[in-house]
N, C-alpha and C positions, 0 to 999 in steps of 0.2 A: 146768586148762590145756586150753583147745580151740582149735583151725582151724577154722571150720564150712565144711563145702563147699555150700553154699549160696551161691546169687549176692550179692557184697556188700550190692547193692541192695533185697534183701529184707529185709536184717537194721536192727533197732533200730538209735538212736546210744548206747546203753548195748553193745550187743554188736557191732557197728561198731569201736567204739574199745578195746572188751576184746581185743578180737581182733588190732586193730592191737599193742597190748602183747606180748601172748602171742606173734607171729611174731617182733617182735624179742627174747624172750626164748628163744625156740628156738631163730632162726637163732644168738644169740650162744652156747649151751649144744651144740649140734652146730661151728659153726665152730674154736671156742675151748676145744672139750674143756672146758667145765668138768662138774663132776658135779651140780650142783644139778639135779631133774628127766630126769638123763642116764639113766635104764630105764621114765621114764614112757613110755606108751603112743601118746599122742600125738608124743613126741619123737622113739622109734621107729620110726614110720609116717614121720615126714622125712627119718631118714637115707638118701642116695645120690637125697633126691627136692629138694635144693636151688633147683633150678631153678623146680620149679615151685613149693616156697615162693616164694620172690623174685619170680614170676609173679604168686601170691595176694597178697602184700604191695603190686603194683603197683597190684589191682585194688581191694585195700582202700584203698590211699592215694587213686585215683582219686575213688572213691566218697565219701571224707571230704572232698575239695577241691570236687567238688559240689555236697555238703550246706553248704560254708563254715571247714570244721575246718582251720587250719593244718596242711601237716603239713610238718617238716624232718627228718626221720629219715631219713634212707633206705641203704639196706642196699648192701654191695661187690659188686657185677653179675660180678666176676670172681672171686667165690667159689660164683657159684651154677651148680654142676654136676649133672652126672645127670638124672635121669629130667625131661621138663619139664610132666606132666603125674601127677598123685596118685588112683591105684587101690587103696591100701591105706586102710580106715575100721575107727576105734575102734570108730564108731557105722554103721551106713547113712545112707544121706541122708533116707531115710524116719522113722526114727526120729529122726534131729537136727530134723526138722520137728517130729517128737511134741514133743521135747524142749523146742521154740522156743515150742510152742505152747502149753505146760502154763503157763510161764512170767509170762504173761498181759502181756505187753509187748508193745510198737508191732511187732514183726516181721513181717512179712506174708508169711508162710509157708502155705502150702497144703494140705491135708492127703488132699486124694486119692489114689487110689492109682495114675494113672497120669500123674500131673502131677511132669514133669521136674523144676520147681523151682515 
């Protein structure tokens, strides 16, 4: 399960569209209490930061409609409360590049070390 906080635009259409899944399986495991995933780490780091899920989820779909990816999902704007910006990480943003970058897929991730994204 990840969010990456990397600009959508950097990322694969393999982790592009994982990504997209994995938000809507968040937001429905924090809105809807369910427990599947409900102590994961990633899941975690969302709660009370809704908003700026629903932010991320905007900028992924943004990014999918670009590239050409349908998208019709989209998430209840009036559930997404709290913080609207995401300062808690599993990972750094540095290491999700490491991460991105082991991986050896189209991500065009950066790997210096004072390169914002």
């Amino acid at each position: 399960m990840r969010v990456w906080d990397i600009p959508p635009k950097l990322l694969c259409d393999k982790h592009l569209l994982g990504e997209h899944a994995e938000i809507h399986a968040l937001w429905t495991v924090i809105t809807k209490g369910k427990k599947g995933y409900s102590s994961h780490p990633e899941t975690i780091r969302w709660r009370g930061r809704l908003k700026a899920l629903y932010l991320r989820h905007d900028a992924v779909s943004k990014e999918m409609a670009r590239r050409g990816f349908n998208h019709s999902s989209f998430l209840d704007e009036n559930l997404a409360t709290g913080e609207m910006n995401q300062t808690e990480y599993v990972d750094s943003v540095a290491e999700q590049k490491r991460l991105l970058s082991m991986k050896g897929c189209a991500c065009r991730v950066k790997l210096e070390e004072n390169d914002p994204h």
